[in-house]
C-alpha positions as CSV (number, residue, x, y, z in Angstrom):
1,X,13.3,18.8,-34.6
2,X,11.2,18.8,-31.6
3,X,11.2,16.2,-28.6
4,X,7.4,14.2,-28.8
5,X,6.6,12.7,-25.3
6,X,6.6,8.4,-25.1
7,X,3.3,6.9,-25.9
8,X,0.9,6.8,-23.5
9,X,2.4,9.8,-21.6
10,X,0.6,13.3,-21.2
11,X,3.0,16.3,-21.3
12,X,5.6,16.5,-19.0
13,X,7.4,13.2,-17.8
14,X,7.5,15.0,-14.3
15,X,4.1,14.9,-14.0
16,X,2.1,12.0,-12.5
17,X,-1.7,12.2,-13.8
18,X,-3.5,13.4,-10.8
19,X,-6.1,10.2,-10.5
20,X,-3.4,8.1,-10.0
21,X,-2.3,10.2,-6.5
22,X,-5.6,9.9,-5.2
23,X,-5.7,6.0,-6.0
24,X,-2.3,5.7,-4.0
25,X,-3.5,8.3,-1.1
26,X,-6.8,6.5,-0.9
27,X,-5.5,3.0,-0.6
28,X,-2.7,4.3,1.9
29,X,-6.0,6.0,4.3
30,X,-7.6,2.4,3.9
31,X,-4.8,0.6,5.0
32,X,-3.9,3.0,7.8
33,X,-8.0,2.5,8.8
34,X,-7.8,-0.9,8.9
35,X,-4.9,-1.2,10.9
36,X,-6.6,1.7,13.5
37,X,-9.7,-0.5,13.4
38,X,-8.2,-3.5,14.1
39,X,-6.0,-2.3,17.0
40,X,-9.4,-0.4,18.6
41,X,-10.6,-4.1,18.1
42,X,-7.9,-6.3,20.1
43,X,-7.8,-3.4,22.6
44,X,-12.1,-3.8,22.8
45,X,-11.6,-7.7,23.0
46,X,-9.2,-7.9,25.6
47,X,-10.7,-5.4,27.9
48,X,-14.2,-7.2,27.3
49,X,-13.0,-10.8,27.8
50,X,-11.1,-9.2,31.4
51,X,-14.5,-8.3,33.0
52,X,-16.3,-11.2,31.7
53,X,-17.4,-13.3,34.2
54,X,-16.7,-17.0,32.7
55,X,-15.1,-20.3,34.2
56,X,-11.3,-20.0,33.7
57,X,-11.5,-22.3,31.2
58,X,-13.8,-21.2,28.9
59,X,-12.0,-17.8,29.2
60,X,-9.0,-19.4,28.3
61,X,-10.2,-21.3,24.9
62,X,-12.1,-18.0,23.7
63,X,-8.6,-15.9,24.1
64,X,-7.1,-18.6,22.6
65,X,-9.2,-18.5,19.9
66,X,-9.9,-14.8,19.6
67,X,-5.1,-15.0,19.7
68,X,-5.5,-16.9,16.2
69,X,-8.3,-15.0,14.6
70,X,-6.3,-11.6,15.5
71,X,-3.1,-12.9,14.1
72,X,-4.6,-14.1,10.8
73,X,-5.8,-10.5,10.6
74,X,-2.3,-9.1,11.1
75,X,-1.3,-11.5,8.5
76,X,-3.4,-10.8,6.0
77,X,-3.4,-7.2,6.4
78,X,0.9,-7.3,6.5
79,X,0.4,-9.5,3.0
80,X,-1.8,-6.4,1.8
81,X,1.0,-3.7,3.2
82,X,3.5,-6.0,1.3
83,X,1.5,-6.3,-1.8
84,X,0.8,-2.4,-1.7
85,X,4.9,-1.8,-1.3
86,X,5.5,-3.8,-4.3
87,X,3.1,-2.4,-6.6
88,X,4.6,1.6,-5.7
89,X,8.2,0.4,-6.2
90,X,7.2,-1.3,-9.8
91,X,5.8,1.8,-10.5
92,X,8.7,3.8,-9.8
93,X,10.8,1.9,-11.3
94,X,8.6,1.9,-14.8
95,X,8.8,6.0,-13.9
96,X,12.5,5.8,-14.3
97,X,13.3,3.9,-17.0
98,X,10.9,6.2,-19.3
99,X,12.7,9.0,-17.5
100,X,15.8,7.4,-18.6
101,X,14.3,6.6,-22.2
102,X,12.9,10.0,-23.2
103,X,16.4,11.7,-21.7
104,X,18.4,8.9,-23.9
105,X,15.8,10.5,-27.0
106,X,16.7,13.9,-25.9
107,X,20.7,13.6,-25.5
108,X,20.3,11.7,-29.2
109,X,18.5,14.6,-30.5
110,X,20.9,17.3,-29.6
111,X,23.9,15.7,-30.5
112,X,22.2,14.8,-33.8
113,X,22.3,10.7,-33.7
């Protein structure tokens, strides 16, 4: 008898097919990007919007403003982190319970179940 890997599985379960690692590193690099852009951006804004020379209330609406639009960007871009976090743990946890499966397979195999 010899031990046949899962379906849809390429040799060893300890494996992970390599285009999958880049998918994960590349969207990590994006999201780590966005959030260095972003930053560079309030940092930009705010220094900007200081040597402006508006009326104190004009100035006061546009950071007002410019205070929403940044924090709908930190939403959206925490959603995305979020979403991200989920996806990897799902993934793991499908990772396991075939690591689980095909050593269930095994132990039945050797003790002749």
């Amino acid at each position: 008898m010899s031990l046949t890997p899962l379906p849809g599985r390429r040799g060893n379960m300890a494996e992970q097919p390599e285009d999958s690692t880049v998918t994960e590193e590349s969207r990590d690099e994006s999201v780590s990007r966005l959030a260095w852009f972003l930053t560079g951006a309030i940092i930009g804004a705010t220094v900007a919007i200081l040597y402006a020379p508006k009326a104190g209330k004009d100035t006061r609406k546009y950071l007002s403003d410019r205070a929403h639009a940044g924090k709908d960007a930190v939403t959206d871009t925490t959603t995305d982190i979020v979403e991200s976090g989920r996806e990897m743990f799902e993934r793991g946890r499908k990772m396991v319970d075939d690591a689980a499966a095909l050593f269930d397979r095994a132990r039945k195999m050797v003790q002749g179940d």
